[in-house]
N, CA, C and O atoms as a GROMACS GRO file, in nm:
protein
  284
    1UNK      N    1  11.787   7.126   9.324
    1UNK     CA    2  11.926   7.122   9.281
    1UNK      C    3  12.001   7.233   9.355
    1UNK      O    4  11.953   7.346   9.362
    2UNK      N    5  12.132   7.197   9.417
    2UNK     CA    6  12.207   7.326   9.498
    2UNK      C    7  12.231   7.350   9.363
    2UNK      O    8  12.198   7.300   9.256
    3UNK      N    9  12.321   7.473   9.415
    3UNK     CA   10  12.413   7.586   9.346
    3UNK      C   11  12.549   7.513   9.332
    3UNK      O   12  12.621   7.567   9.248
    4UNK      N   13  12.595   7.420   9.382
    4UNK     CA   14  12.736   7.395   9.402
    4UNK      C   15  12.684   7.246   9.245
    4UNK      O   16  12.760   7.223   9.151
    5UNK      N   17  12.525   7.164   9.265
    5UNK     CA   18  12.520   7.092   9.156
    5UNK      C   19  12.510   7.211   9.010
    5UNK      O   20  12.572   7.200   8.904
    6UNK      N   21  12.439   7.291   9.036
    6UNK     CA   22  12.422   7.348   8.872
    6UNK      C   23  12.539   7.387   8.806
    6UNK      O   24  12.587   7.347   8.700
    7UNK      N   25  12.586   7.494   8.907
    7UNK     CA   26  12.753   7.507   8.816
    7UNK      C   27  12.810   7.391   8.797
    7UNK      O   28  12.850   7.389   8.680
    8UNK      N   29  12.840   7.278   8.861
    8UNK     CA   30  12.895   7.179   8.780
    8UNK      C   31  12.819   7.138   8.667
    8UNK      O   32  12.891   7.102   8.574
    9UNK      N   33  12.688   7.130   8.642
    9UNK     CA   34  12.614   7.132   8.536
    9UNK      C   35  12.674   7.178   8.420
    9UNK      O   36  12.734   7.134   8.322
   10UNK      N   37  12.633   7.300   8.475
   10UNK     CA   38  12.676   7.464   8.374
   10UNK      C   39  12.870   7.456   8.343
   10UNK      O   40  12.919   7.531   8.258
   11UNK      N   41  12.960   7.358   8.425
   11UNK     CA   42  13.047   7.384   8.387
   11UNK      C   43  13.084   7.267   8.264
   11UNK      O   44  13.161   7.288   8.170
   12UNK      N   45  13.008   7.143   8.290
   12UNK     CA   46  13.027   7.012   8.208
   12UNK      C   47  12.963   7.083   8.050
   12UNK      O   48  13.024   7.068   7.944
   13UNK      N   49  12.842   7.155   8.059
   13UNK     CA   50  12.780   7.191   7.957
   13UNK      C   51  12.862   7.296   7.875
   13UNK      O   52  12.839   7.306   7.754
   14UNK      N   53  12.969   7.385   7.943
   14UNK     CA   54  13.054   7.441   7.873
   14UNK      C   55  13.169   7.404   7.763
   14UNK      O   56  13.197   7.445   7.650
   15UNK      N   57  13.236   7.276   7.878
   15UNK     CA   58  13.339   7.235   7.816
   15UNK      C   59  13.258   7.168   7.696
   15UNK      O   60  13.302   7.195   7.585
   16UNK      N   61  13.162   7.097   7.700
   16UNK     CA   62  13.093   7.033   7.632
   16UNK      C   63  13.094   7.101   7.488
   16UNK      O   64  13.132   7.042   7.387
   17UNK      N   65  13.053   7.222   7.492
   17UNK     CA   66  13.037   7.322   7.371
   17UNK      C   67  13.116   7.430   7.357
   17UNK      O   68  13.084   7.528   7.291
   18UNK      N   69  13.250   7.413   7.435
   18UNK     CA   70  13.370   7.508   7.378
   18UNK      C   71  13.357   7.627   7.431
   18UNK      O   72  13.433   7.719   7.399
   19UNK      N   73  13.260   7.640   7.518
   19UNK     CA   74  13.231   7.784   7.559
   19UNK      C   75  13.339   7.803   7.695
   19UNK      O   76  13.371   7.706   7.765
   20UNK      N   77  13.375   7.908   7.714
   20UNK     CA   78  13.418   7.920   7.866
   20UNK      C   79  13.343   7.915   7.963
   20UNK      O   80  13.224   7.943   7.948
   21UNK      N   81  13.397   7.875   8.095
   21UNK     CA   82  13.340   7.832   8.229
   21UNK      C   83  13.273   7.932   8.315
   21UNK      O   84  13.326   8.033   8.360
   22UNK      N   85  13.154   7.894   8.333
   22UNK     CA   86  13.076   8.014   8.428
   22UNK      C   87  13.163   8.042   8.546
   22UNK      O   88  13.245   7.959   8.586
   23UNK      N   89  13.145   8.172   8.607
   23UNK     CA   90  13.197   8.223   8.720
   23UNK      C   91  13.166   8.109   8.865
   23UNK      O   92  13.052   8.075   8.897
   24UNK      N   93  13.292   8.063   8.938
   24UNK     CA   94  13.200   7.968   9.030
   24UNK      C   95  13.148   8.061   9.134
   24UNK      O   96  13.170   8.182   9.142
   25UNK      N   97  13.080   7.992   9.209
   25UNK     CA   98  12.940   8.087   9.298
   25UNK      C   99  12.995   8.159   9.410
   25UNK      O  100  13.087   8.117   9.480
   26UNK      N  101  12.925   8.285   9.428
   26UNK     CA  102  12.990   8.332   9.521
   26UNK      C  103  13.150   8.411   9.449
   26UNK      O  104  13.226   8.399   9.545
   27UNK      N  105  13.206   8.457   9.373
   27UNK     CA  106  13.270   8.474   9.264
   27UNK      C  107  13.281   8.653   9.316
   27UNK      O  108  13.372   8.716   9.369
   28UNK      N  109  13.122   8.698   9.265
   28UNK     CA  110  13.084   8.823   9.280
   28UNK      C  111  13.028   8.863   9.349
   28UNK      O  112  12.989   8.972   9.309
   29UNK      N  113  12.985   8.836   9.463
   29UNK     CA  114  12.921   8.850   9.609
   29UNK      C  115  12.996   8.969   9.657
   29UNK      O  116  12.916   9.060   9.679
   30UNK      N  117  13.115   9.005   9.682
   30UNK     CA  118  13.133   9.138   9.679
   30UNK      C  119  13.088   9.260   9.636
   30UNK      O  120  13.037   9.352   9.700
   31UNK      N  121  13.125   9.244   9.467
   31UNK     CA  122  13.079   9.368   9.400
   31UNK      C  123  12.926   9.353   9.423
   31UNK      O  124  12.888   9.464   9.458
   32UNK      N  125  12.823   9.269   9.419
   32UNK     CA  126  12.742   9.291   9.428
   32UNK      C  127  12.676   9.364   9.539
   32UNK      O  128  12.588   9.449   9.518
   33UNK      N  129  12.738   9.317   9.706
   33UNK     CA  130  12.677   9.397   9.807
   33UNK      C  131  12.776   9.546   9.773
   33UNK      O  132  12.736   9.648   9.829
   34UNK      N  133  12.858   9.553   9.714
   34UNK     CA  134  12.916   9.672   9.718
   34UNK      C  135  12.845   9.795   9.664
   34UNK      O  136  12.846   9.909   9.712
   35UNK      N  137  12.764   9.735   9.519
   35UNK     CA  138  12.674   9.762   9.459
   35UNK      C  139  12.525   9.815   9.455
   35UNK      O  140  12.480   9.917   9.402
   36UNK      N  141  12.448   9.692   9.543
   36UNK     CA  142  12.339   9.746   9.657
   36UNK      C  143  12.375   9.825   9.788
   36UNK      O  144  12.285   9.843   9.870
   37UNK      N  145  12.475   9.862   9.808
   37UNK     CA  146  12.532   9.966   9.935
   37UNK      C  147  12.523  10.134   9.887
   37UNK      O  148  12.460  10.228   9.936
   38UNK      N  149  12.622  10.122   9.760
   38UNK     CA  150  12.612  10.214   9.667
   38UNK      C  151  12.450  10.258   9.623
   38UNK      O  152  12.422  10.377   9.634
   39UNK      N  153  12.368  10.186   9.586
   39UNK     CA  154  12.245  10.192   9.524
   39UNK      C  155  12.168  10.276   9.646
   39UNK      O  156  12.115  10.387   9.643
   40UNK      N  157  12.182  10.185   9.752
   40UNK     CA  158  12.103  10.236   9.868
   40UNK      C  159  12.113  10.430   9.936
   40UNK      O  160  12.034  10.516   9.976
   41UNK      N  161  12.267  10.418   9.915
   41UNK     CA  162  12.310  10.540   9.984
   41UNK      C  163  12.234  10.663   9.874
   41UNK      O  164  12.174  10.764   9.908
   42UNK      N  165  12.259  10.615   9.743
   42UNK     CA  166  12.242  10.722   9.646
   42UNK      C  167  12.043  10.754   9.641
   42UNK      O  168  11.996  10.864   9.611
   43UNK      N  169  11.980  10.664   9.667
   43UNK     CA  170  11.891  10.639   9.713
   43UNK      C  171  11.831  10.759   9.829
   43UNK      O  172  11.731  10.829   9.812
   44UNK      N  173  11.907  10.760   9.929
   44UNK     CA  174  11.848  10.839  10.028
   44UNK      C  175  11.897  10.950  10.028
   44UNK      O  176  11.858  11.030  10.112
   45UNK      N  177  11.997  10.986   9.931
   45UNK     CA  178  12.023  11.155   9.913
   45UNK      C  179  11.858  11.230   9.896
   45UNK      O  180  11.786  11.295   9.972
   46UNK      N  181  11.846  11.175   9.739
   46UNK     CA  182  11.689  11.282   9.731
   46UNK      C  183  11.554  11.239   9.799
   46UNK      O  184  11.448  11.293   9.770
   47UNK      N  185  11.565  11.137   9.893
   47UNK     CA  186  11.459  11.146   9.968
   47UNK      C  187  11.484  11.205  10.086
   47UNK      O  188  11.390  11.204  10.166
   48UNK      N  189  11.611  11.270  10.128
   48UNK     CA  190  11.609  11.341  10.227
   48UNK      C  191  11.663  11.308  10.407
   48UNK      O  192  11.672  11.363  10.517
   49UNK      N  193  11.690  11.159  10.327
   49UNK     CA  194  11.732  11.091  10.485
   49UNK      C  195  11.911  11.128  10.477
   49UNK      O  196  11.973  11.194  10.393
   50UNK      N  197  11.960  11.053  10.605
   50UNK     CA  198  12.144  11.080  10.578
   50UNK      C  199  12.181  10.950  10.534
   50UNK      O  200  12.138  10.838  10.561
   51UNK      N  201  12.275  10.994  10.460
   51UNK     CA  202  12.367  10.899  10.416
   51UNK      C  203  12.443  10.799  10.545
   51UNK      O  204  12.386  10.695  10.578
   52UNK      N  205  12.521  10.825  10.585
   52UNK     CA  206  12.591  10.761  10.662
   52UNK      C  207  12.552  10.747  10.826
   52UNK      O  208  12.512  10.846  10.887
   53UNK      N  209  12.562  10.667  10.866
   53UNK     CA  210  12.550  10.657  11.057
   53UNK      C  211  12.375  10.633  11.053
   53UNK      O  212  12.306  10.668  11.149
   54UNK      N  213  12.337  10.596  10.978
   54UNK     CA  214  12.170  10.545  10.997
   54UNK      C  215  12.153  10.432  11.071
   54UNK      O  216  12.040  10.408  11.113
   55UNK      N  217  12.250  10.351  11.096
   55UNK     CA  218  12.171  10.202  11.164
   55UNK      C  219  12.278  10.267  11.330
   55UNK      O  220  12.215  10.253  11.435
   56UNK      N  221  12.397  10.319  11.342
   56UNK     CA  222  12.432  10.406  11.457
   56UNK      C  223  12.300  10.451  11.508
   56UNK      O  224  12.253  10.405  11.612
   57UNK      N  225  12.233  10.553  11.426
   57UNK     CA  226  12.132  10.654  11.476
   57UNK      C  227  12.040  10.541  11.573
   57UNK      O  228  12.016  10.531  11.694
   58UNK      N  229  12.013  10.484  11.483
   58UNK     CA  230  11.877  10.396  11.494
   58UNK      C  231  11.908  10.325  11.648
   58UNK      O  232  11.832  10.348  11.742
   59UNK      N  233  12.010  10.249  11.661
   59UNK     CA  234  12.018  10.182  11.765
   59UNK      C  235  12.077  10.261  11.885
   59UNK      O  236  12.096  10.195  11.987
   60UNK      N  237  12.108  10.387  11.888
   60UNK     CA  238  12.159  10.492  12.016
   60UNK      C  239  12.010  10.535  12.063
   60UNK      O  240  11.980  10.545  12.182
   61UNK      N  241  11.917  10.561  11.952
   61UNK     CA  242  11.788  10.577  12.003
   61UNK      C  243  11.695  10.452  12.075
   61UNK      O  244  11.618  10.462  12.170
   62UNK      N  245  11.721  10.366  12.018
   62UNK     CA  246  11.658  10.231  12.090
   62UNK      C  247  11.721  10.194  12.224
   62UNK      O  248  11.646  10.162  12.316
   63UNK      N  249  11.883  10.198  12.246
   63UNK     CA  250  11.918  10.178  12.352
   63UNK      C  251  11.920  10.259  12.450
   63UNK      O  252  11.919  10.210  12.563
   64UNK      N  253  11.922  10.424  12.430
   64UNK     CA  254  11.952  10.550  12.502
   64UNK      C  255  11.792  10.514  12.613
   64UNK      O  256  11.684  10.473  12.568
   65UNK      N  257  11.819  10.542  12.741
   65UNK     CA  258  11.716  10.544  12.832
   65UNK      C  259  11.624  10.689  12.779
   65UNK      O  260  11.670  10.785  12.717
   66UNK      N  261  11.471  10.666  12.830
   66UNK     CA  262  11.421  10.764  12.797
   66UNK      C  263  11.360  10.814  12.904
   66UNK      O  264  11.352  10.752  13.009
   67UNK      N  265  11.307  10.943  12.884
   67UNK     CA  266  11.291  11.063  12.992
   67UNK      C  267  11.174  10.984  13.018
   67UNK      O  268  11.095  10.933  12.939
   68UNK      N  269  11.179  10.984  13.228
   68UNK     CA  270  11.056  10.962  13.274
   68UNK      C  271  11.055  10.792  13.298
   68UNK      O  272  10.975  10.738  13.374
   69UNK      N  273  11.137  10.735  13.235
   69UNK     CA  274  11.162  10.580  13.283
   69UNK      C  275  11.230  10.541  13.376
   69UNK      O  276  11.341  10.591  13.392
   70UNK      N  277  11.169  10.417  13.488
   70UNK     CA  278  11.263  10.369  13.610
   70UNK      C  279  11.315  10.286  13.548
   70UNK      O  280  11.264  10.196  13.482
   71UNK      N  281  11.473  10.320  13.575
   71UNK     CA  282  11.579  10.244  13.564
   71UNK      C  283  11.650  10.159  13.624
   71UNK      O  284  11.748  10.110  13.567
   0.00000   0.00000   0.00000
């Protein structure tokens, strides 16, 4: 079953029983990565890594030529 059939499910089954209508999908997909972004950063304070410019770091080192290589 997609996601686009269940909420209609979930929305027939509402009206059905007076309840209000589930959120349609994708609704909160924001707050949520906003959420795991937040989670993550707070995350690597006490283990000691940096907060910000980590996937920068990561890929200046992968692309930067290294000592002793023909170019």
């Amino acid at each position: 079953m997609s996601i686009t059939q269940q909420y209609l499910l979930d929305t027939y089954r509402a009206r059905r029983l007076g309840e209000p209508a589930p959120p349609a999908p994708g609704t909160h997909d924001r707050q949520v990565l906003r959420a795991w972004r937040d989670h993550r950063r707070f995350r690597a304070v006490p283990a000691g890594r940096p907060v910000h410019g980590r996937v920068r770091r990561a890929l200046r080192r992968w692309w930067s030529p290294r000592p002793g290589s023909v170019g």
